[in-house]
DSSP file (Angstrom, degrees, kcal/mol; ACC not computed):
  #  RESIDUE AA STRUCTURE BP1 BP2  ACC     N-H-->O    O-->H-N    N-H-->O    O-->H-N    TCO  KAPPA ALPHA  PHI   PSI    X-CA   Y-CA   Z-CA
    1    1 A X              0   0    0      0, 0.0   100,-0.1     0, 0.0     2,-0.0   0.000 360.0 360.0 360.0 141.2    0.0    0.0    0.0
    2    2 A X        -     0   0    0     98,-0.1     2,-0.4    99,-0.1    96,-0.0  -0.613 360.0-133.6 -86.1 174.8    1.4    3.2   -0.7
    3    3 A X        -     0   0    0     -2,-0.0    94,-0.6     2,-0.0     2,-0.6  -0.835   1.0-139.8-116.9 148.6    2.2    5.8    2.2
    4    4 A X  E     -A   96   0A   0     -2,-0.4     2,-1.3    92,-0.1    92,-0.2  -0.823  11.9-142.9-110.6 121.0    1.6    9.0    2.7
    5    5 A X  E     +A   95   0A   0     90,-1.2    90,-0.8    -2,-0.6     2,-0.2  -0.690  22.9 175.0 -87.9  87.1    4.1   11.0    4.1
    6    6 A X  E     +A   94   0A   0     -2,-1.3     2,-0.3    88,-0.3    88,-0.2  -0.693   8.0 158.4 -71.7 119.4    2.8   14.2    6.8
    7    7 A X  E     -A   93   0A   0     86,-0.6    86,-3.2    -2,-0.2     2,-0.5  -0.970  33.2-139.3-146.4 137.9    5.3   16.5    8.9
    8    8 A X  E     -A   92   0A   0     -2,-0.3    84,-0.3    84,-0.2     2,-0.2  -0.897  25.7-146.0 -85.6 144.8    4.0   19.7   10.1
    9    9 A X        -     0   0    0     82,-1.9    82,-0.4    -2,-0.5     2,-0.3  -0.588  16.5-125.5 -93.6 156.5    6.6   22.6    9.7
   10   10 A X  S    S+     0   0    0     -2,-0.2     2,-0.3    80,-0.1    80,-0.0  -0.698  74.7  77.7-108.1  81.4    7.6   25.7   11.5
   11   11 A X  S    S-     0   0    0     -2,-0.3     5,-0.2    80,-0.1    -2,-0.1  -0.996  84.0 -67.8-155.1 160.1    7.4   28.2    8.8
   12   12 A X     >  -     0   0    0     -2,-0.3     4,-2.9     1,-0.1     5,-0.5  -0.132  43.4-123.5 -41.2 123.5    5.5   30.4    6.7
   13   13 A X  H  > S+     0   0    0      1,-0.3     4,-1.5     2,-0.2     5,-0.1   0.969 110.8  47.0 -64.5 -30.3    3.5   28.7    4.3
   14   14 A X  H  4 S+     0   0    0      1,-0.2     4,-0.4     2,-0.2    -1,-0.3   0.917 113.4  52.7 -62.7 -26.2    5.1   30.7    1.1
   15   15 A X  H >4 S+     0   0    0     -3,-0.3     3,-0.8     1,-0.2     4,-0.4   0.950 109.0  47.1 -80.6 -31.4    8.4   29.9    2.7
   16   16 A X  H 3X S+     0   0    0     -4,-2.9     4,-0.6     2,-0.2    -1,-0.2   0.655 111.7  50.6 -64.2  -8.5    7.5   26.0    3.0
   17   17 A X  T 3< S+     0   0    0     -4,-1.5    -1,-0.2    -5,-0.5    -2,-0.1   0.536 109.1  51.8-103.2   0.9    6.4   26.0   -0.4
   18   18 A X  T <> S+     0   0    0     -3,-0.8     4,-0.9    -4,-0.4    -1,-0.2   0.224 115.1  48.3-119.2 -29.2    9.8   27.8   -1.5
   19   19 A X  T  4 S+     0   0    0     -4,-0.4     4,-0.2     2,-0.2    -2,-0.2   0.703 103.7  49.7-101.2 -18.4   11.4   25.2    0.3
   20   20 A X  T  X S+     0   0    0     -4,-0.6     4,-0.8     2,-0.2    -2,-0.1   0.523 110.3  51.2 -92.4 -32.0   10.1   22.4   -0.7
   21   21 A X  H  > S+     0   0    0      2,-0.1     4,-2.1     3,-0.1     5,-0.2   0.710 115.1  53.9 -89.7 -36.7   10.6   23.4   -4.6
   22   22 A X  H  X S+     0   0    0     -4,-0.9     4,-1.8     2,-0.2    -2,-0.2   0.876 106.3  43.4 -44.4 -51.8   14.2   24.1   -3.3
   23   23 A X  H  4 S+     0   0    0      1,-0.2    -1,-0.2    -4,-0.2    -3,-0.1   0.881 110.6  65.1 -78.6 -34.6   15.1   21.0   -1.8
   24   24 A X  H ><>S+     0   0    0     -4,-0.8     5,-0.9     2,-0.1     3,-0.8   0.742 101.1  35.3 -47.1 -43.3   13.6   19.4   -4.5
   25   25 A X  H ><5S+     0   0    0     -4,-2.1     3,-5.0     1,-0.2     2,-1.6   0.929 112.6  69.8 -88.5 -38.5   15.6   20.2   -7.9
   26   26 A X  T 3<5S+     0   0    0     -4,-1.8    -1,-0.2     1,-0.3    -2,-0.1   0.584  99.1  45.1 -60.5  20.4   18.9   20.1   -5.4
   27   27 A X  T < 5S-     0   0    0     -2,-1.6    -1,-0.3    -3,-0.8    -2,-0.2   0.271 137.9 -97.6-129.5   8.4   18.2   16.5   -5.2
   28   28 A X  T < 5S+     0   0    0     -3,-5.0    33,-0.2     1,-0.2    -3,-0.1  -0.020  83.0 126.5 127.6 -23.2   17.7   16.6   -9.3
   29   29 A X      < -     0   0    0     -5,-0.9     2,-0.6    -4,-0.1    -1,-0.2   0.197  48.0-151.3 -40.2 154.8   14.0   16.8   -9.5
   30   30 A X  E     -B   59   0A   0     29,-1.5    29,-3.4    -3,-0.1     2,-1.0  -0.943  14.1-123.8-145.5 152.1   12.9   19.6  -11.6
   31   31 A X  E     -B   58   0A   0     -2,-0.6    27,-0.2    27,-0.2     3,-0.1  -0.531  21.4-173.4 -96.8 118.0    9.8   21.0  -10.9
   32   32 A X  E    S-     0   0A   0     25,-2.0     2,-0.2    -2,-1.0    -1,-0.2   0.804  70.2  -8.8 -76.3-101.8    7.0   21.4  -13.7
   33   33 A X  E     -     0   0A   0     24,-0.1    24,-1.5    25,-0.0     2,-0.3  -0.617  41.2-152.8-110.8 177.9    4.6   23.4  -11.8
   34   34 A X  E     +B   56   0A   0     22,-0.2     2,-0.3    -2,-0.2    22,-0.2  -0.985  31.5 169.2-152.1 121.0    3.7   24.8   -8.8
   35   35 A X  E     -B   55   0A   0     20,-2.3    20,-1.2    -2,-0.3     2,-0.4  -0.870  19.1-152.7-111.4 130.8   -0.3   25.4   -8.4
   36   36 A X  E  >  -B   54   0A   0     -2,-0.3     4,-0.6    18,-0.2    18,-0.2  -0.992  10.4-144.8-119.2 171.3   -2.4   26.3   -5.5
   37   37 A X  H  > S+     0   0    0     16,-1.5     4,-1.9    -2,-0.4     5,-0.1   0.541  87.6  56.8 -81.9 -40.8   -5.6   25.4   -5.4
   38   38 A X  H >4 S+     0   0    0     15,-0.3     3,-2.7     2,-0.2     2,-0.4   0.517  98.5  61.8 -48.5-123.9   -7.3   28.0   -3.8
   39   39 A X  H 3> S+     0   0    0      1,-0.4     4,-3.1     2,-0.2     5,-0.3   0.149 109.6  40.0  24.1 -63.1   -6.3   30.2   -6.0
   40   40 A X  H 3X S+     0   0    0     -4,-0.6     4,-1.8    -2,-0.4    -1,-0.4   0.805 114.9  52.9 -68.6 -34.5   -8.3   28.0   -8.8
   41   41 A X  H <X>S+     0   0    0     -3,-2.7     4,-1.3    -4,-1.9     5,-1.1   0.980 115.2  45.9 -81.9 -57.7  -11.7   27.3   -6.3
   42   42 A X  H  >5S+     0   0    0      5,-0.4     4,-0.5     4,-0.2    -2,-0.2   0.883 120.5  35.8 -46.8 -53.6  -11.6   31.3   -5.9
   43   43 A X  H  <5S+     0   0    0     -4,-3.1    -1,-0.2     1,-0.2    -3,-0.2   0.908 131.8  30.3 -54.3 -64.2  -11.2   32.1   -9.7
   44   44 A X  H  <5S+     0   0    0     -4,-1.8    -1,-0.2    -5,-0.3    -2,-0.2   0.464 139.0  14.5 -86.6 -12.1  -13.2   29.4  -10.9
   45   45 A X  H  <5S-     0   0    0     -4,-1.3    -3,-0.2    -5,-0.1    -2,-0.2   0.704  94.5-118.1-124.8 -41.0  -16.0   28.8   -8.1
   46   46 A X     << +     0   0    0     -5,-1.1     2,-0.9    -4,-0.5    -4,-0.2   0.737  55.1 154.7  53.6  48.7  -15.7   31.9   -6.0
   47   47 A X        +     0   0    0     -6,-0.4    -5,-0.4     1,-0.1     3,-0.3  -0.822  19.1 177.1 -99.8 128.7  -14.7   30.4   -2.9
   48   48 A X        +     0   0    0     -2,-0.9    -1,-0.1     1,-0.2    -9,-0.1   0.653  66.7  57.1 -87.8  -8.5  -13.0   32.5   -0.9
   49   49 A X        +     0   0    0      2,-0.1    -1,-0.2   -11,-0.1     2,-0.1   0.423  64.7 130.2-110.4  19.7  -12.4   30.4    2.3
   50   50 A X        -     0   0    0     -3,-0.3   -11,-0.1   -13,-0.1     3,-0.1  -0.426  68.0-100.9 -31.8 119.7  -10.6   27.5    1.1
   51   51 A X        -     0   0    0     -2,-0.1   -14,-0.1     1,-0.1    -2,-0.1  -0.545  43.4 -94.5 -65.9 141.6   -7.5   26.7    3.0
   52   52 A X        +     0   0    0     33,-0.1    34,-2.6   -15,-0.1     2,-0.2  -0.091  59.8 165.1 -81.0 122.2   -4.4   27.8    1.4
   53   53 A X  E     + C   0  85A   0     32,-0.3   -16,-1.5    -3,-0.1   -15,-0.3  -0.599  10.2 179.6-166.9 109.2   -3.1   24.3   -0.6
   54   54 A X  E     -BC  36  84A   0     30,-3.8    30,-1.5   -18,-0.2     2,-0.3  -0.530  16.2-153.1-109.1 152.1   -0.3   24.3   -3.5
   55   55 A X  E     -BC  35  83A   0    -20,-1.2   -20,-2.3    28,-0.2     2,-0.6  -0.930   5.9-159.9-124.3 147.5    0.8   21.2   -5.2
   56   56 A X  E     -B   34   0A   0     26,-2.5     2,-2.8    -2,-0.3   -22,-0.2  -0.908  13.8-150.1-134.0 101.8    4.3   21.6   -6.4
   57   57 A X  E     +     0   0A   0    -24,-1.5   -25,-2.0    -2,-0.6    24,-0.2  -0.574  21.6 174.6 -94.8 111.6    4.8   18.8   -9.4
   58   58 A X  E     +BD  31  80A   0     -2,-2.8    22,-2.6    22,-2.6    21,-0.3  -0.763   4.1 169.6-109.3 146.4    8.0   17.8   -9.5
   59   59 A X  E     -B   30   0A   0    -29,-3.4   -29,-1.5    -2,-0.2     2,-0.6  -0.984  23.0-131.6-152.9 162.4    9.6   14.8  -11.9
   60   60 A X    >>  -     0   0    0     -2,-0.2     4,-3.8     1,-0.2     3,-1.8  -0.860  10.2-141.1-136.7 139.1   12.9   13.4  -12.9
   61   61 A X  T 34 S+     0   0    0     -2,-0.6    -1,-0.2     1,-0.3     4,-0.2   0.554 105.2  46.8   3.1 -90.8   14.0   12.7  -16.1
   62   62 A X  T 3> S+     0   0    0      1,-0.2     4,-2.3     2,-0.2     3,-0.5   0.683 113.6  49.4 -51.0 -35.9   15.8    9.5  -15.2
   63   63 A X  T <4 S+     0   0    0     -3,-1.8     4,-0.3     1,-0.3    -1,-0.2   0.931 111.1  46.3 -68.9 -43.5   12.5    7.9  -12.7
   64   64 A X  T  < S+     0   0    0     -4,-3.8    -1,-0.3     2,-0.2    -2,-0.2   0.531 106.9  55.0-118.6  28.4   10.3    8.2  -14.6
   65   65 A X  T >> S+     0   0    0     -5,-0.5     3,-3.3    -3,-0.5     4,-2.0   0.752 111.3  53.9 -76.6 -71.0   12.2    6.7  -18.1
   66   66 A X  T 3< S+     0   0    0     -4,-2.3    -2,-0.2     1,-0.3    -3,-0.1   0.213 107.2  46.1 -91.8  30.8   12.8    3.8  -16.1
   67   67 A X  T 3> S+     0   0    0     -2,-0.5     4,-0.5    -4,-0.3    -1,-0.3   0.132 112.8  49.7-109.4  42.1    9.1    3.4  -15.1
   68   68 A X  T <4 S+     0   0    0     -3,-3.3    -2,-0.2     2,-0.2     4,-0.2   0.472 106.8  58.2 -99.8 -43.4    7.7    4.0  -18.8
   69   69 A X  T  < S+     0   0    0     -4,-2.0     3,-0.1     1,-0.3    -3,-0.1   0.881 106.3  44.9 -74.2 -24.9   10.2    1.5  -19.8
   70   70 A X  T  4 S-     0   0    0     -5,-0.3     2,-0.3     1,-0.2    -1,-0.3   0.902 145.1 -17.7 -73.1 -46.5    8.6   -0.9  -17.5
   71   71 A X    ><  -     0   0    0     -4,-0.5     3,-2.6     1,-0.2    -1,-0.2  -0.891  54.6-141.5-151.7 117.0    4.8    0.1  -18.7
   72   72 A X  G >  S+     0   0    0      1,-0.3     3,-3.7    -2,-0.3     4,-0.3   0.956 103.5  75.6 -60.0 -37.1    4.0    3.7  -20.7
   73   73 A X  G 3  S+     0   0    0      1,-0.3     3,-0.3     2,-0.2    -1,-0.3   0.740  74.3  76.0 -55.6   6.1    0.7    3.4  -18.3
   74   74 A X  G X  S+     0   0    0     -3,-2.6     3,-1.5     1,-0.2     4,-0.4   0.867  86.1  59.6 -71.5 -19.6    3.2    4.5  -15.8
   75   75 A X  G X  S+     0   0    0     -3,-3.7     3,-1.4     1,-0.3    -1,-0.2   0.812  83.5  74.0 -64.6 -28.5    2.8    8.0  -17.5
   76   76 A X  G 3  S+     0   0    0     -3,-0.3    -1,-0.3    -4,-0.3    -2,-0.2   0.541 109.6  36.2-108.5 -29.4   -1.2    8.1  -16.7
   77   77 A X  G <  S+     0   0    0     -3,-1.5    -1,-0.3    -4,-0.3    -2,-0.2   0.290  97.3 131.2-114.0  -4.0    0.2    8.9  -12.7
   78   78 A X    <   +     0   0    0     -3,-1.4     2,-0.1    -4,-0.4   -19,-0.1  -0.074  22.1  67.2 -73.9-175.2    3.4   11.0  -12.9
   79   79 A X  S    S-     0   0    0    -21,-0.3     2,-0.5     1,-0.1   -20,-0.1   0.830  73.9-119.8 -64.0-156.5    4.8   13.2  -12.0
   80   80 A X  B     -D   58   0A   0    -22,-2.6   -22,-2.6    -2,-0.1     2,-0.2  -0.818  40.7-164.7-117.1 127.2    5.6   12.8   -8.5
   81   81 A X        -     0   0    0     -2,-0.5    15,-0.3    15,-0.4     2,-0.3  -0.625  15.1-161.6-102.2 170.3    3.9   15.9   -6.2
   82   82 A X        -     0   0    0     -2,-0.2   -26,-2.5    13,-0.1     2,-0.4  -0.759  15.8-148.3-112.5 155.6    4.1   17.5   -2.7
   83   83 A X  E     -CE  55  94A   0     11,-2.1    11,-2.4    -2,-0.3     2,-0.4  -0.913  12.4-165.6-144.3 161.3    1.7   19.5   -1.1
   84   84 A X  E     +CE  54  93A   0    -30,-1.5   -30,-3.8    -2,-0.4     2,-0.2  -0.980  22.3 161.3-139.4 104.2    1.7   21.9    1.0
   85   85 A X  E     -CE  53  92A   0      7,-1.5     7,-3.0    -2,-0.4     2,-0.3  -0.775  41.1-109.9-128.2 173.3   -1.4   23.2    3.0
   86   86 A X  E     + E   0  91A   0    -34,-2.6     5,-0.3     5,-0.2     2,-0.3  -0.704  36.1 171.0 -92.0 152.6   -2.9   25.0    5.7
   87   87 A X  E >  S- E   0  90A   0      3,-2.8     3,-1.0    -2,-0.3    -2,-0.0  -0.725  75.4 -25.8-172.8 101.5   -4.9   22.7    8.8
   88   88 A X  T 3  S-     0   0    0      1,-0.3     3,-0.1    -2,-0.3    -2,-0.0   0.710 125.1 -47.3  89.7  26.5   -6.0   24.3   11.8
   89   89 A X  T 3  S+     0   0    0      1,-0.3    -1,-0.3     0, 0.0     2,-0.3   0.268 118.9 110.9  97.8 -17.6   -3.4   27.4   11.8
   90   90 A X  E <  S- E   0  87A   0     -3,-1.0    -3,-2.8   -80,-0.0     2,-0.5  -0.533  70.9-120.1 -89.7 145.6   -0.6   24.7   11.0
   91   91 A X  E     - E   0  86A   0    -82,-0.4   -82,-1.9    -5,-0.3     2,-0.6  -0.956  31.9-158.3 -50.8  98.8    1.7   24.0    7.5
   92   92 A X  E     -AE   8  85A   0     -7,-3.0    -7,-1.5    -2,-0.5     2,-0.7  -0.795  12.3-167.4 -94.9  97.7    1.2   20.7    6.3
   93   93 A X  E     +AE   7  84A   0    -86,-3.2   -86,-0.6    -2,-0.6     2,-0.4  -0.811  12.0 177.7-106.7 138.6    3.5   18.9    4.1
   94   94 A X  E     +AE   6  83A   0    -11,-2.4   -11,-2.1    -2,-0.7     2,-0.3  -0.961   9.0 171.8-152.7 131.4    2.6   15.6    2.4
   95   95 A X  E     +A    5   0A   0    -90,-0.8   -90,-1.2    -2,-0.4     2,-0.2  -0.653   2.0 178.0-106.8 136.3    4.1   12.8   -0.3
   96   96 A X  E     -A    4   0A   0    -15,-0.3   -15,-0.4    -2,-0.3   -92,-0.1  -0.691  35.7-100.9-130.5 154.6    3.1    9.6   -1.6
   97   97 A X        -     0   0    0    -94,-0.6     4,-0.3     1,-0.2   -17,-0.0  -0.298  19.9-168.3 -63.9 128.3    4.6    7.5   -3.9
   98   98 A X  S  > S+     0   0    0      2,-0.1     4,-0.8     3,-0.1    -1,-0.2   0.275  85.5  64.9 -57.7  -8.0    3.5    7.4   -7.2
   99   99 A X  T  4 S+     0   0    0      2,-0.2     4,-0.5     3,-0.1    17,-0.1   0.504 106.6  44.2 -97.6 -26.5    5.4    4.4   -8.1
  100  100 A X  T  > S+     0   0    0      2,-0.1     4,-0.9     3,-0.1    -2,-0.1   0.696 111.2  50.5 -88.4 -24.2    3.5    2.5   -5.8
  101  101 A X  H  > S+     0   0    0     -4,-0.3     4,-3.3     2,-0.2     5,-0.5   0.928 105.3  59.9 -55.2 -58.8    0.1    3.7   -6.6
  102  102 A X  H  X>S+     0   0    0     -4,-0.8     5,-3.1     2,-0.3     4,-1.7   0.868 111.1  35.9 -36.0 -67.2    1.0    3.0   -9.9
  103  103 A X  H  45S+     0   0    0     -4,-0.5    -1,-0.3     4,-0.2     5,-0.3   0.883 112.7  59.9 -62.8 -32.8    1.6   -0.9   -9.1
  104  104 A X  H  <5S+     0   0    0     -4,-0.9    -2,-0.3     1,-0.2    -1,-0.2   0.995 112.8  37.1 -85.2 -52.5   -1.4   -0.8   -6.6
  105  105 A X  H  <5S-     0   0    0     -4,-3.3    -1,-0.2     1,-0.1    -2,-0.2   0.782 117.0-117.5 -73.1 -21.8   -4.0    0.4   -9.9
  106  106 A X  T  <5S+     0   0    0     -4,-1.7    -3,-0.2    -5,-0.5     3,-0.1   0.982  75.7 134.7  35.2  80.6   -2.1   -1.8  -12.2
  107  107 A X  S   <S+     0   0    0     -5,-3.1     2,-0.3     1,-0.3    -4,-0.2  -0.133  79.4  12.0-119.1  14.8   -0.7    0.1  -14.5
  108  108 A X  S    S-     0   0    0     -6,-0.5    -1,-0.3    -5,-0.3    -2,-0.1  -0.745  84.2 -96.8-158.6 164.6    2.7   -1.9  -14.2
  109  109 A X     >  -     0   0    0     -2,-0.3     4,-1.1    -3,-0.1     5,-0.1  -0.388  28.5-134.2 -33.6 125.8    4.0   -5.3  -12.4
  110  110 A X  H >> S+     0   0    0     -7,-0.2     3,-1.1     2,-0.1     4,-0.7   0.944  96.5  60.6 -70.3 -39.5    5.5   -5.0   -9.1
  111  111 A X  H >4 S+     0   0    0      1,-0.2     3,-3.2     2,-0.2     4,-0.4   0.955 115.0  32.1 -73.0 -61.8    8.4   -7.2   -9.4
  112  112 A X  H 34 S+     0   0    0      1,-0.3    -1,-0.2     2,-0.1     4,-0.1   0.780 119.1  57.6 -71.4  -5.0   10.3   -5.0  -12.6
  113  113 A X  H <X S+     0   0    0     -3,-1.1     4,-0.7    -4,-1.1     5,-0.3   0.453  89.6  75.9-110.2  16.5    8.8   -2.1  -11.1
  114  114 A X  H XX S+     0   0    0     -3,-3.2     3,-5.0    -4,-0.7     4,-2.1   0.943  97.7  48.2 -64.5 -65.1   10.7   -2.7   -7.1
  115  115 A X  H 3> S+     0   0    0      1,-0.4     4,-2.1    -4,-0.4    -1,-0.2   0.649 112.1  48.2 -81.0  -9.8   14.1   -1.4   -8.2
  116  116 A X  H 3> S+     0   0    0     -3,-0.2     4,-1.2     2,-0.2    -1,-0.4   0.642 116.8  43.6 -92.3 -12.2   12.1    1.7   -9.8
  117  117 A X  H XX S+     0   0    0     -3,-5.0     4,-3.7    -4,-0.7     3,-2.0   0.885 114.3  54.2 -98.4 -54.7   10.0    2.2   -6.2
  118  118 A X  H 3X S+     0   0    0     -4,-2.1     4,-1.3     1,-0.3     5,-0.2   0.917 108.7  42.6 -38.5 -54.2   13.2    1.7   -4.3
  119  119 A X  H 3X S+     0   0    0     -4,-2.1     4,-1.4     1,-0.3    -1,-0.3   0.713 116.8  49.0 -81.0   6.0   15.2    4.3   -6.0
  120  120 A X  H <X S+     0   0    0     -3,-2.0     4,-2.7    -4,-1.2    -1,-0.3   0.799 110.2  50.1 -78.4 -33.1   12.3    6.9   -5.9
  121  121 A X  H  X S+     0   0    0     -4,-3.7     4,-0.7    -5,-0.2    -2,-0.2   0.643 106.0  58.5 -95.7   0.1   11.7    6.4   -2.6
  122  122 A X  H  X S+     0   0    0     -4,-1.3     4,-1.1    -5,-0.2     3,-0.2   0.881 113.7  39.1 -35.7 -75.2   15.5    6.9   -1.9
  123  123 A X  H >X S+     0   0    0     -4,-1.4     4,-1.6     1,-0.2     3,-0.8   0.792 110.5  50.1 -88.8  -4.9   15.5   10.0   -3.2
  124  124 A X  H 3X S+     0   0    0     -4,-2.7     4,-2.4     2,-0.2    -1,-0.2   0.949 107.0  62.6 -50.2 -43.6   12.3   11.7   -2.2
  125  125 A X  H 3X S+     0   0    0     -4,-0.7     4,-1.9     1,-0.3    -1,-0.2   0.700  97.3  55.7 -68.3 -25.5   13.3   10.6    1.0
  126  126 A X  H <X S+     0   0    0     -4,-1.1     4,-0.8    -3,-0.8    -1,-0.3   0.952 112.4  43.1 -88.7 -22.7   16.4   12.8    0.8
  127  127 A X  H >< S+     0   0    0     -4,-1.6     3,-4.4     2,-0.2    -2,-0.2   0.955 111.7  54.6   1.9 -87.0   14.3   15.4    0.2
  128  128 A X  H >< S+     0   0    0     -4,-2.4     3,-2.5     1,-0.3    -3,-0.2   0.812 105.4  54.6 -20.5 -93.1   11.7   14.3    3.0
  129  129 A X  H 3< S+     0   0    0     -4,-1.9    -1,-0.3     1,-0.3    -2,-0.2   0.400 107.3  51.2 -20.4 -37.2   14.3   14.3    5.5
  130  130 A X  T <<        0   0    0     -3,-4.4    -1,-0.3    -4,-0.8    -2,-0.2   0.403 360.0 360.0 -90.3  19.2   15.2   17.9    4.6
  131  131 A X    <         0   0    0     -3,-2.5    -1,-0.3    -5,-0.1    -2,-0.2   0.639 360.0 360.0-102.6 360.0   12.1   19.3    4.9
């Protein structure tokens, strides 16, 4: 099953979300976009009290060739996100593997696609850790 990864921070939420896009391409990711979602319920809906909650899509190159190369349905779940919200006054940051979701919908085989879960979840994790 995949996990989902939760740490509350002590900072500003534009500065976690700045930090989090940081920590990310210095561990090689590069970051496709960075949304929030408010933003998009106000604009589009006109709610104005959503709590503040950005998704930052990050991918790299090399992860996710080698899970297309196990199954192009790998594409249908990339990239690999964070977000980063507000809950209860607090800064929330949050992960889960796409690479295990991926296997769990079956859209690829788990056995060629371990060595692909391992080494994503190696390096998110040095992320995680810095966050």
């Amino acid at each position: 099953m995949a996990d989902i990864l939760r740490k509350e921070i002590q900072m500003s939420f534009e500065d976690a979300v700045k930090k989090v896009e940081r920590l990310s391409e210095e561990e090689g990711f590069t970051i496709l976009l960075t949304k929030g979602m408010h933003d998009m319920f106000k604009k589009k809906l006109g709610v104005d009290d959503f709590p503040r909650t950005t998704f930052i899509l990050a991918c790299s190159a090399e992860l996710s060739k080698m899970a297309m190369d196990v199954s192009a349905d790998m594409a249908l779940v990339m990239p690999c996100s964070f977000v980063v919200s507000e809950e209860d006054g607090k800064v929330i940051v949050s992960h889960s593997s796409i690479m295990k979701m991926g296997v769990e919908l079956g859209f690829a085989p788990e056995g060629p696609m371990k060595p692909v879960i391992e080494e994503t979840g190696r390096r998110i994790h040095k992320v995680w850790d810095r966050i």
